[in-house]
C-alpha positions in Angstrom: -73.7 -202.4 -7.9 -73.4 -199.7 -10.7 -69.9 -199.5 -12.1 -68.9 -195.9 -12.1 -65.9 -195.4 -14.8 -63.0 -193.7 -13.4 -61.6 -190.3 -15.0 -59.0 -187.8 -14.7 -61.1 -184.8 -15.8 -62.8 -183.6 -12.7 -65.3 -181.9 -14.8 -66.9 -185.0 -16.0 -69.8 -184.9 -12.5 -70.8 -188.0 -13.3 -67.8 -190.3 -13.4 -65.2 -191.7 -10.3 -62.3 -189.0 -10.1 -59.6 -191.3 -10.0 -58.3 -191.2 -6.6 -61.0 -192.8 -5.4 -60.6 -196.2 -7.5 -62.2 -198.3 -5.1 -65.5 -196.8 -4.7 -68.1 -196.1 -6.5 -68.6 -192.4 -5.7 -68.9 -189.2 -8.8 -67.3 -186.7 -8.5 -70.7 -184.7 -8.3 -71.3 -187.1 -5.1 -68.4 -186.5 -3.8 -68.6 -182.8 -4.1 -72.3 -183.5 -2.2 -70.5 -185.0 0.6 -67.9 -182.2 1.7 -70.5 -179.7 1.3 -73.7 -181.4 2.8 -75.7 -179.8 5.8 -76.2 -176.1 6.5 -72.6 -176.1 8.2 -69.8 -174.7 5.7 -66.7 -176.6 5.4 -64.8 -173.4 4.1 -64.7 -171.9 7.2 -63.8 -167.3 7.2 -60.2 -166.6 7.9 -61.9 -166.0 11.7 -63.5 -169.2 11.7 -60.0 -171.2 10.7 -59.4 -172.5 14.9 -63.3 -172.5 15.9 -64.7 -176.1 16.1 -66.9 -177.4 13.7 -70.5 -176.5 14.2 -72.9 -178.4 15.9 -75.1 -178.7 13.2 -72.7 -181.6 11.5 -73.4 -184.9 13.5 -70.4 -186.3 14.4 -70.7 -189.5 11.9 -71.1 -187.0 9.0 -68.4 -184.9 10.1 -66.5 -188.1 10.4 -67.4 -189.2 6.6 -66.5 -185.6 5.4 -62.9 -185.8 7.2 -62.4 -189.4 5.5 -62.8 -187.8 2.2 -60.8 -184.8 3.2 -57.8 -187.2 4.2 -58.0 -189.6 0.9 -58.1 -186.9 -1.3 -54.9 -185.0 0.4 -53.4 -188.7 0.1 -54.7 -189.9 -3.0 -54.8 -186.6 -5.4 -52.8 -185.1 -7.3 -51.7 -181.3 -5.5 -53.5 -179.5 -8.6 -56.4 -181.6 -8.1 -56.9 -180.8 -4.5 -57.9 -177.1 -4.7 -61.2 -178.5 -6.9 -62.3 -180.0 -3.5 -60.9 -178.8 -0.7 -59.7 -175.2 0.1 -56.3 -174.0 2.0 -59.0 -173.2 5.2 -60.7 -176.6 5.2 -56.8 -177.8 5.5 -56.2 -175.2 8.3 -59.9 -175.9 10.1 -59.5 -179.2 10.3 -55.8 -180.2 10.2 -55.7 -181.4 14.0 -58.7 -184.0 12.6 -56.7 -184.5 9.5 -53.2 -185.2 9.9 -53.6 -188.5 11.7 -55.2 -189.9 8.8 -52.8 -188.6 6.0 -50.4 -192.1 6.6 -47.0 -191.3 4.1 -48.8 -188.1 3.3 -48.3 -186.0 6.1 -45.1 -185.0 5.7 -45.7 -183.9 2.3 -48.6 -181.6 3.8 -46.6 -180.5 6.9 -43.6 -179.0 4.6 -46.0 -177.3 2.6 -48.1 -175.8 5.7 -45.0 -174.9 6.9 -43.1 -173.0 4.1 -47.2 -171.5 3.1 -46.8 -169.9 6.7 -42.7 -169.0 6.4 -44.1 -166.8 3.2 -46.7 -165.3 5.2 -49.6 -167.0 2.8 -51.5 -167.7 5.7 
């Protein structure tokens, strides 16, 4: 197995962002993964409730929402706008939240003051 040096600076493609210490994935991969298929993961402002699309097989989808969950666990805030946007959090938070252990919380409170303020 290829060891993949970790870094903070997420513009370095080819090295491990650091919230994923134990795995061997780039950040370039990484990037591959939440965008993969025809389907978008940054669903319209209309799209935000619809499902996701059949074109994303369910294992994949599966995959994409593990990577969603770690990095709304494991990154810093700042860091995870570079991945995810605020409708991929909205699109697939009924998916997500179970996964986000000590984590949810922290998202709930910000979901819920975002919406207070009428920024989405």
């Amino acid at each position: 197995m290829k060891i993949v040096p970790l870094t903070t600076n997420l513009n370095e493609t080819q090295k491990r962002p650091y919230f994923l210490w134990d795995e061997p994935l780039t950040v370039e991969k990484l990037h591959e993964i939440l965008s993969s298929g025809d389907c978008k993961l940054k669903p319209s402002v209309s799209e935000v409730n619809a499902k996701p699309k059949a074109c994303v097989s369910e294992a994949n989808m599966d995959k994409r929402l593990n990577y969603m969950a770690k990095i709304l666990r494991e990154a810093r805030f700042e860091h995870v706008w570079e991945f995810l946007s605020v409708q991929d959090l909205l699109a697939n938070w009924e998916r997500l939240k179970g996964r986000l252990g000590r984590k949810k919380a922290f998202w709930e409170f910000f979901l819920r003051k975002w919406k207070e303020h009428g920024l989405i």
